[in-house]
DOSEFI-196012 format. One record per atom (N, C-alpha, C, CB): residue number from 0; residue in one letter; atom name; x, y, z. Coordinates in steps of 0.05 Angstrom, whole numbers, always signed. Glycine has a CB too. Layout:
% DOSEFI-196012
> NUM, A, CA, X, Y, Z $
...
***
This chain:
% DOSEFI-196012
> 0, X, N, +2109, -1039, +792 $
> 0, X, CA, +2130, -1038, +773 $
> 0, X, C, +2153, -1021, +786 $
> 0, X, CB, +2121, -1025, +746 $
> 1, X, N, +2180, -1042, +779 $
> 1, X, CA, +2207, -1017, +783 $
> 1, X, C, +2212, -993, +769 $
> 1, X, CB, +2233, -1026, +776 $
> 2, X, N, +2214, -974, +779 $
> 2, X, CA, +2219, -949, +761 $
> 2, X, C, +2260, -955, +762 $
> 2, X, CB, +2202, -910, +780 $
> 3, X, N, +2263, -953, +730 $
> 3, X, CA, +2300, -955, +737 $
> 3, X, C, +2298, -920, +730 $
> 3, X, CB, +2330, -983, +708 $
> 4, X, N, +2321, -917, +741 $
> 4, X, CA, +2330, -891, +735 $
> 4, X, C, +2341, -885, +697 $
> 4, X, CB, +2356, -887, +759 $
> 5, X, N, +2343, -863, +694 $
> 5, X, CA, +2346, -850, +668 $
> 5, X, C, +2368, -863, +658 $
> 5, X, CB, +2349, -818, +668 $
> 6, X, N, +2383, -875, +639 $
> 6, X, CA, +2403, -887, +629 $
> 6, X, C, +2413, -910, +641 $
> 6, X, CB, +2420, -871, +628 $
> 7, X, N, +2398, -921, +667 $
> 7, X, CA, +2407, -952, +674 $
> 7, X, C, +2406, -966, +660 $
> 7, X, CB, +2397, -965, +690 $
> 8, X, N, +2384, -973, +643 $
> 8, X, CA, +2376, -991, +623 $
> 8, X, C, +2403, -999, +604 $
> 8, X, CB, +2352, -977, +607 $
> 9, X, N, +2407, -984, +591 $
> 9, X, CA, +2422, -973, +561 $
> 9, X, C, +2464, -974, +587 $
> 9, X, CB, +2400, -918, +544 $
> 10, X, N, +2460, -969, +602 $
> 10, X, CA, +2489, -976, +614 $
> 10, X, C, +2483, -1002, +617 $
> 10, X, CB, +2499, -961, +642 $
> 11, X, N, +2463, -1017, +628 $
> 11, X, CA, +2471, -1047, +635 $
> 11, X, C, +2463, -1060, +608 $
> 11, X, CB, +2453, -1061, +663 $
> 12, X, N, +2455, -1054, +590 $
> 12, X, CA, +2453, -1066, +564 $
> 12, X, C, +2484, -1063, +549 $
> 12, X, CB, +2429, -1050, +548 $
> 13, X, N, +2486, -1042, +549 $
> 13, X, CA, +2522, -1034, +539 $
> 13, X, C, +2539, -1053, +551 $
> 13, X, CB, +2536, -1002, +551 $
> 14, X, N, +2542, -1055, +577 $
> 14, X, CA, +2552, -1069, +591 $
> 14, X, C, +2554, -1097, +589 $
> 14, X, CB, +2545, -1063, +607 $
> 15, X, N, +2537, -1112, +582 $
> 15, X, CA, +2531, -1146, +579 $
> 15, X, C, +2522, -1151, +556 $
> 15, X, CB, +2510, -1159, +597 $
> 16, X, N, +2537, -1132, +531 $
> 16, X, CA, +2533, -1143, +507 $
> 16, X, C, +2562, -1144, +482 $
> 16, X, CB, +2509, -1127, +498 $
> 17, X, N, +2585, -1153, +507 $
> 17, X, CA, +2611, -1151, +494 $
> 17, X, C, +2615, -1184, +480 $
> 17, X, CB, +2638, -1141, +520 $
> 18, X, N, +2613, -1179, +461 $
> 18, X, CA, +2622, -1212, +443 $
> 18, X, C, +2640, -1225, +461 $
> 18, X, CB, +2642, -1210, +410 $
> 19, X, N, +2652, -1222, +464 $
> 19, X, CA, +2669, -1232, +484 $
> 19, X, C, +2673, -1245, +509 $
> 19, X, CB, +2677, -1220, +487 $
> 20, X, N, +2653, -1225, +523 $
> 20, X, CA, +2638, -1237, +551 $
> 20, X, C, +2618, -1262, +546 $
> 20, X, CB, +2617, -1212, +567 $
> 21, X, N, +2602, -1250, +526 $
> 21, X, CA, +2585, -1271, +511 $
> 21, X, C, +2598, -1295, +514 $
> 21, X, CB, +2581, -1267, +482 $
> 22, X, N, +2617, -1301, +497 $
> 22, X, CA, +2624, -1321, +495 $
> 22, X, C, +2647, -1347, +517 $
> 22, X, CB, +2631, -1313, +472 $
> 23, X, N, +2658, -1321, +537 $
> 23, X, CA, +2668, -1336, +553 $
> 23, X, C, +2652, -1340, +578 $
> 23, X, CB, +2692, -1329, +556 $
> 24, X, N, +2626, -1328, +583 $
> 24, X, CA, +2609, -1327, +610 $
> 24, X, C, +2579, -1344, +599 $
> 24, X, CB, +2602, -1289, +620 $
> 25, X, N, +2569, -1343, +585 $
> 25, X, CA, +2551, -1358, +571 $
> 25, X, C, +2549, -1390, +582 $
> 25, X, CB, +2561, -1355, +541 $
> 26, X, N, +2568, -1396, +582 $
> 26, X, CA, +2567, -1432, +586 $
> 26, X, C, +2565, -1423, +614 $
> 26, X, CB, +2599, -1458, +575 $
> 27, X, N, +2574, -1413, +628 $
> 27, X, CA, +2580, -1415, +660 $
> 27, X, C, +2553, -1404, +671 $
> 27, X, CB, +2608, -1395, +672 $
> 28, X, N, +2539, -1393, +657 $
> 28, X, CA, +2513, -1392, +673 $
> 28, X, C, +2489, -1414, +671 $
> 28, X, CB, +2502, -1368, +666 $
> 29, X, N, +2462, -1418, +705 $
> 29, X, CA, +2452, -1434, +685 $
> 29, X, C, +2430, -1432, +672 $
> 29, X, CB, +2450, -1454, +693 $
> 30, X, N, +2413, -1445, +664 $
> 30, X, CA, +2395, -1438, +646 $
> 30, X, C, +2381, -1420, +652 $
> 30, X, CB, +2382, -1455, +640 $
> 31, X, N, +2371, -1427, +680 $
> 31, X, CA, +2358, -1399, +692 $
> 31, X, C, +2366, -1366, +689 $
> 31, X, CB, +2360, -1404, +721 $
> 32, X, N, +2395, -1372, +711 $
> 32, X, CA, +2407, -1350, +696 $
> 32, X, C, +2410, -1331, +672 $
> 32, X, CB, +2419, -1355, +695 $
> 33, X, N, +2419, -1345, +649 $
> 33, X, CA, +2417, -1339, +625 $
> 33, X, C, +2395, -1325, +618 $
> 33, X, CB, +2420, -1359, +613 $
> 34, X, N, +2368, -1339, +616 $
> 34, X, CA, +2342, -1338, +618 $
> 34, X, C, +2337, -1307, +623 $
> 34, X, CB, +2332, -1358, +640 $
> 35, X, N, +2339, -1305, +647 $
> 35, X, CA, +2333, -1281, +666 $
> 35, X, C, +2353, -1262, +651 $
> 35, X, CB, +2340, -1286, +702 $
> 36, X, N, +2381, -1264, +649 $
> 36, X, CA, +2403, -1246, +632 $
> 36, X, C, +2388, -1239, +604 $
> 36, X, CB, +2435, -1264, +624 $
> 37, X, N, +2384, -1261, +593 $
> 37, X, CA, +2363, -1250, +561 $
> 37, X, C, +2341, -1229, +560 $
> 37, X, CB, +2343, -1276, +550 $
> 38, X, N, +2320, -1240, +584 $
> 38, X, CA, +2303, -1220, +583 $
> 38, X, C, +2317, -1190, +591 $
> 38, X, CB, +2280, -1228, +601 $
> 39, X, N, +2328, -1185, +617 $
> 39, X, CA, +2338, -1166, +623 $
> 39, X, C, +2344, -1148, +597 $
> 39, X, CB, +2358, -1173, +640 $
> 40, X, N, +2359, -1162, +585 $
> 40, X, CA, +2377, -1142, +556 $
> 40, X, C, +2346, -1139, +539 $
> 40, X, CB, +2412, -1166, +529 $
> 41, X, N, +2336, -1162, +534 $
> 41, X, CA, +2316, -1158, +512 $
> 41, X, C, +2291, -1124, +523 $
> 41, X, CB, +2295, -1197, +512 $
> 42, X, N, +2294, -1121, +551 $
> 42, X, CA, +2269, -1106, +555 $
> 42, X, C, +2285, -1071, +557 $
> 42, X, CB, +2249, -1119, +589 $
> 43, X, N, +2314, -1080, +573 $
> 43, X, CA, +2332, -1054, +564 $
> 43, X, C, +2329, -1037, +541 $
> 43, X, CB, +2355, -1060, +560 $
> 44, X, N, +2326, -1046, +522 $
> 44, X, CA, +2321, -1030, +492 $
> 44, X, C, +2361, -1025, +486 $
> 44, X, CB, +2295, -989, +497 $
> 45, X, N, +2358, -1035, +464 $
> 45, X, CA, +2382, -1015, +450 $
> 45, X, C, +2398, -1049, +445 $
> 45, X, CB, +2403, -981, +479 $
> 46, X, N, +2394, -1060, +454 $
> 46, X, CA, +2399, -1098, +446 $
> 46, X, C, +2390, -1107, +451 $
> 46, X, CB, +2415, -1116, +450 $
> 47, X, N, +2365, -1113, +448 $
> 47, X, CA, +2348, -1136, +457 $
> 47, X, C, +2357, -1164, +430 $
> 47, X, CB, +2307, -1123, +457 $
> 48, X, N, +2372, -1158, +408 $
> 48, X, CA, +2386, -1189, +397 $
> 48, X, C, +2404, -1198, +416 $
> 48, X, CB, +2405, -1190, +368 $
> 49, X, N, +2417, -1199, +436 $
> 49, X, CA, +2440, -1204, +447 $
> 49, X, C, +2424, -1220, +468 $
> 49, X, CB, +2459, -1178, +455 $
> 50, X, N, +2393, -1216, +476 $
> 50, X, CA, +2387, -1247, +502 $
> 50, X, C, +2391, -1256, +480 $
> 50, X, CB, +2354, -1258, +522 $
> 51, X, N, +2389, -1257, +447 $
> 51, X, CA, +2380, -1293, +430 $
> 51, X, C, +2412, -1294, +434 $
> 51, X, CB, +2362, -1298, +384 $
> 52, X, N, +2438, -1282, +431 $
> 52, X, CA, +2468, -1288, +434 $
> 52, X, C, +2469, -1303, +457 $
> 52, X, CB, +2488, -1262, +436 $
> 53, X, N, +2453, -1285, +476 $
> 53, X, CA, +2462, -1295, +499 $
> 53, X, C, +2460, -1330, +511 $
> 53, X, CB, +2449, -1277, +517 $
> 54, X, N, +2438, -1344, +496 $
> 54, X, CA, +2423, -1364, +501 $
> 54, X, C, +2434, -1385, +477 $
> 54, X, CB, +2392, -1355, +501 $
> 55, X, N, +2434, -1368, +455 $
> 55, X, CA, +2456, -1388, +436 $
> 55, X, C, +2484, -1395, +443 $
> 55, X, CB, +2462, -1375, +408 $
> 56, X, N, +2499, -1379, +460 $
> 56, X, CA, +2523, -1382, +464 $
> 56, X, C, +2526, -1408, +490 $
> 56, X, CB, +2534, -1352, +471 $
> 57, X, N, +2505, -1402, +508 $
> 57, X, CA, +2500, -1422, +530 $
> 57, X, C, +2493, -1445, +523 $
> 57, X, CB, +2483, -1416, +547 $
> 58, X, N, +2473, -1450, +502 $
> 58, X, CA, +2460, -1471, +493 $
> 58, X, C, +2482, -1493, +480 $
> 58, X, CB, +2438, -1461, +473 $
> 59, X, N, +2509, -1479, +468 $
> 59, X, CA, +2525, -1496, +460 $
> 59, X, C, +2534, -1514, +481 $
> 59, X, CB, +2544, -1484, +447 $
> 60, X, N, +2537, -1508, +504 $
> 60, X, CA, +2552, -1528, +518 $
> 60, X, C, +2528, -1544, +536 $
> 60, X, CB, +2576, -1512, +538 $
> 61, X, N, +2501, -1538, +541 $
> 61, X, CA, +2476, -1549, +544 $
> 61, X, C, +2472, -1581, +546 $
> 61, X, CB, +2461, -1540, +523 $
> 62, X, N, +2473, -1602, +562 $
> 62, X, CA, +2467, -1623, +556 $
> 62, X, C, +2435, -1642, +553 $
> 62, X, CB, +2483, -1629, +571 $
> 63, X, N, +2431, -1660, +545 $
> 63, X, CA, +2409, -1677, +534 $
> 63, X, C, +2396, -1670, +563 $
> 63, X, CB, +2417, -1714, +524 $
> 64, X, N, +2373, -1666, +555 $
> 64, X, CA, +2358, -1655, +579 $
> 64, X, C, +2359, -1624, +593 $
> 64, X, CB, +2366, -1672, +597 $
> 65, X, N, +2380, -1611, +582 $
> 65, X, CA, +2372, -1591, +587 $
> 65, X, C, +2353, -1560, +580 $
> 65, X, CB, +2387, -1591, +591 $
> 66, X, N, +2351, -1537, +592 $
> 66, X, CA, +2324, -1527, +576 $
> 66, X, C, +2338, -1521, +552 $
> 66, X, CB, +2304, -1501, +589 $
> 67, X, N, +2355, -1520, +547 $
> 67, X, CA, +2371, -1506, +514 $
> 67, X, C, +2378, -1509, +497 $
> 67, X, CB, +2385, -1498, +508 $
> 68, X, N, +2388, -1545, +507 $
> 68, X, CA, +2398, -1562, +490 $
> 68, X, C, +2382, -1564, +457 $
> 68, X, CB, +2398, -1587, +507 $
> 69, X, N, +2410, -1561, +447 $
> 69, X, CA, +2393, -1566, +411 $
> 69, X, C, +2404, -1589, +399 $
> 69, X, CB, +2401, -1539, +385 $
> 70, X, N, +2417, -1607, +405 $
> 70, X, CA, +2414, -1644, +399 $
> 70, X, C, +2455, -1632, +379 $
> 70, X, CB, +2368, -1663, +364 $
> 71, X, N, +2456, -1645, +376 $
> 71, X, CA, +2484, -1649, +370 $
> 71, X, C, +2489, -1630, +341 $
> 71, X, CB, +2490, -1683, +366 $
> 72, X, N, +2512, -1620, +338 $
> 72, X, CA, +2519, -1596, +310 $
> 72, X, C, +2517, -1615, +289 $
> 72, X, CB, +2555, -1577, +308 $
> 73, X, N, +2507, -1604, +268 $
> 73, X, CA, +2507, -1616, +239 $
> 73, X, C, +2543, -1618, +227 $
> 73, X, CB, +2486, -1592, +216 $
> 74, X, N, +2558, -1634, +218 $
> 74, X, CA, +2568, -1637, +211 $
> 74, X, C, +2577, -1623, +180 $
> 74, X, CB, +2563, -1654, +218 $
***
């Protein structure tokens, strides 16, 4: 196991949980990515809701076949 140092966690969680980033970096990663970004925040403590932001925000632009895709918005 990595030992992180005292407050890494909680700075890179602070850090990659701006609504904002969310929403304009989200599509641009790929699933993998994302993936790996979710857990990261989820095990940080202090936002672990922001991997489910992080994966909802990506998943919108997601196509048929991909791991995220959720089939077309309800009307």
């Amino acid at each position: 196991m990595t030992w992180i140092p005292d407050g890494l966690a909680e700075a890179f969680a602070a850090a990659w949980t701006d609504d904002i980033l969310v929403r304009d970096l989200a599509s641009r990663l790929t699933c993998i990515e994302v993936e790996l970004l979710a857990t990261v925040l989820r095990v940080c403590g202090g936002a672990p809701e922001y991997g489910d932001d992080w994966i909802g925000a990506h998943a919108e632009t997601d196509q048929p076949g991909d791991q995220h895709y959720r089939g077309p918005a309800a009307a």
